[in-house]
C-alpha positions in Angstrom: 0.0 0.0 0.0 2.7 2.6 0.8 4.7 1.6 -2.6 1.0 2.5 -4.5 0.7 5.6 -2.6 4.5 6.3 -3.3 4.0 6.0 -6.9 1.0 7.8 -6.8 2.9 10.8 -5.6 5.7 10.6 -8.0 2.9 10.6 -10.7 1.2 13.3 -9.5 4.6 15.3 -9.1 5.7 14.6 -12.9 2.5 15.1 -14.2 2.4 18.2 -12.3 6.0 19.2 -13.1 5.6 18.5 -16.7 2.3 20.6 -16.9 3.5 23.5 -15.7 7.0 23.4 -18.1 4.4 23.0 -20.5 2.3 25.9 -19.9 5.5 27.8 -19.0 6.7 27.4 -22.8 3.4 28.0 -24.2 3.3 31.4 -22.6 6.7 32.4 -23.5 6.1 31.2 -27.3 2.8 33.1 -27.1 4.9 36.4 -25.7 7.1 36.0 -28.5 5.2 36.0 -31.1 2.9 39.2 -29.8 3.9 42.3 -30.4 2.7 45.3 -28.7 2.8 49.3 -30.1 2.1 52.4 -27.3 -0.2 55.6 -29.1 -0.9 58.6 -27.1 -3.7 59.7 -28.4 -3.7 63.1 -26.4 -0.5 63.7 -28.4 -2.2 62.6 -31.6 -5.2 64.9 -30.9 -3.0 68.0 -30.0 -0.8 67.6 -33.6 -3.9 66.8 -35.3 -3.8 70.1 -38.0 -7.8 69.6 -38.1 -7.9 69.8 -34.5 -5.5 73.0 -34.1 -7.8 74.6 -36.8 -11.3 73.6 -35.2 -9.8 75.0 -31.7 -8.9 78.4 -33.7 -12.4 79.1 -34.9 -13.9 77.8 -31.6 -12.1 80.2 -30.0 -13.4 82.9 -32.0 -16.6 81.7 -31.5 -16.6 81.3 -27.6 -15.4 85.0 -27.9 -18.4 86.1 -29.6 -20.9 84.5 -27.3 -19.0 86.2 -24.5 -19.2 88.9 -26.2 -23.0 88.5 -26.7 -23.4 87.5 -22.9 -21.7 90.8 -21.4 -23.8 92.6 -23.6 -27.1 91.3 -22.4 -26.0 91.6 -18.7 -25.2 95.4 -19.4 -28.7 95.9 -20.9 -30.1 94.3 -18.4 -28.7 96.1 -15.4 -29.5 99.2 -17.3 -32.8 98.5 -17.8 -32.9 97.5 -13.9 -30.9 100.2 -13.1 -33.3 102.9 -14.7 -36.4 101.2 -13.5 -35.3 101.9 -10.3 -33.9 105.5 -10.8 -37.2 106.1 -12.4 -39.3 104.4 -10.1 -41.1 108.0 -8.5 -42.4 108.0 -12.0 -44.3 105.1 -12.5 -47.5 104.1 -10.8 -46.9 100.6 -8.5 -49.1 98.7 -11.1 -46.9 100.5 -14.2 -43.7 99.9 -11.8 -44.4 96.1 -11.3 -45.1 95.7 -15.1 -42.0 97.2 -16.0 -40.0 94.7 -13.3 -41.9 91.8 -15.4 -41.3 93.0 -18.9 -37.5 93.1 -17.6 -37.6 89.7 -16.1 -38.9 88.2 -19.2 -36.0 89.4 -20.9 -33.5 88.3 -18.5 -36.1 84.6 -19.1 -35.6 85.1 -22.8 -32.1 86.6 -23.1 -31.3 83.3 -20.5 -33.1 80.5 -23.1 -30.6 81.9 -26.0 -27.3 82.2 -24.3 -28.0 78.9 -22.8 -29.0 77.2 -26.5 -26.3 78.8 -28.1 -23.9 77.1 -25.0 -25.1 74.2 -25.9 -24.7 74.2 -30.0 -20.8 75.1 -28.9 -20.7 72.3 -26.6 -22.0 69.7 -29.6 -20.2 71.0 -31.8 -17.1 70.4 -29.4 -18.1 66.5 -28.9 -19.0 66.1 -32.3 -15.3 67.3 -33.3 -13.7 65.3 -30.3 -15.7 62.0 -31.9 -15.1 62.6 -35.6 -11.3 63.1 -33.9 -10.8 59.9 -32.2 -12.6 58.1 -34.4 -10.1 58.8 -37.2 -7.6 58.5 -34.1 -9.0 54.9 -33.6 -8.9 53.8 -37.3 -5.7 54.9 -38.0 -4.1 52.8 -34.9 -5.8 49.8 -36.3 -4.9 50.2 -39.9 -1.2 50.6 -38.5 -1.5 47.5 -36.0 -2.9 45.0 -38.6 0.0 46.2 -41.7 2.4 45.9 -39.4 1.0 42.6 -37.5 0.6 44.6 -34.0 -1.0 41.8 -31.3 -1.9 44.8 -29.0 -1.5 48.6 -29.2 -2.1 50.4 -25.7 -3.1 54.3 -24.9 0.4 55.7 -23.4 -1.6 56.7 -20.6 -2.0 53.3 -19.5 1.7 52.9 -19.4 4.2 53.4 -17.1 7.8 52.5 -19.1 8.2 52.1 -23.4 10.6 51.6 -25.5 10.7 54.1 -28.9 10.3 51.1 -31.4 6.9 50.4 -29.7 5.6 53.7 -30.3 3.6 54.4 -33.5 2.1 57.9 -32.4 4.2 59.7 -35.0 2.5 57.8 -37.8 -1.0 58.4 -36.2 -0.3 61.4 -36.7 0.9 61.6 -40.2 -2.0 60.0 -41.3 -4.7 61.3 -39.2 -3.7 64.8 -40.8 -3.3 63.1 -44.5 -7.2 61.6 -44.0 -8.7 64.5 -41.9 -8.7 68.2 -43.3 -11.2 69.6 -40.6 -13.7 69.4 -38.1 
């Protein structure tokens, strides 16, 4: 019984030692054969020559609804403003629909600075889409020529060598394919 349980053991340690070599190899072979590529796609996005372009003429267009904004407020503190100076001259019931009419267009003046917010802010995430999407299919196009297992954000990496790093070319071909925004 003890030789049986002896042999048993030795089994069981071979099989177990063999198993493991085995596995062993087959990730090493596996690890060989997959190659991995690093893109960082905020560097893509910055060097994108749609991107810088898009930024330009959003910035002119934030301006502009600043510019719209501060002049709204001003008209409406000097409507306020000579409501009050003029109050002695108004009857309470003439008074109080002069305070409405200029709360309605505060209401009104609010609805289109806040839709015109918005349209800017779609039109940002619109842009940062059409962006990464181009982003995203040039990786892939690079990673399948060039028989890429994996390719990783750089953000999700702590150390790289330069040989793995394709952002360059992400580059160069995100602003061949995409002309604007």
């Amino acid at each position: 019984m003890k030789r049986v349980t002896k042999y048993t053991a030795i089994a069981t340690f071979l099989f177990i030692a063999f198993a493991t070599y085995a596995h062993m190899s087959m990730t090493k072979a596996l690890a060989q054969q997959a190659s991995i590529a690093i893109v960082d796609k905020a560097a893509v996005a910055s060097q994108s020559n749609a991107w810088k372009t898009f930024q330009k003429k959003l910035e002119v267009d934030v301006k502009n609804w600043q510019k719209k904004a501060r002049s709204y407020e001003e008209e409406l503190t000097k409507g306020n403003r000579e409501l009050i100076e003029g109050k002695n001259n108004f009857s309470p019931a003439d008074f109080q629909q002069k305070q409405q009419q200029l709360k309605q267009k505060q209401v009104q003046y609010n609805q289109e600075m806040g839709k015109e917010k918005l349209a800017l802010d779609q039109k940002v995430q619109k842009a940062e889409q059409t962006l990464n999407k181009e982003i995203d299919d040039a990786t892939a196009k690079i990673g399948k020529e060039r028989n890429i297992s994996i390719v990783l954000n750089a953000v999700m990496v702590i150390h790289k060598s330069e040989e793995m790093d394709i952002t360059k070319e992400v580059v160069k071909r995100v602003n061949k394919k995409l002309k604007k925004l």
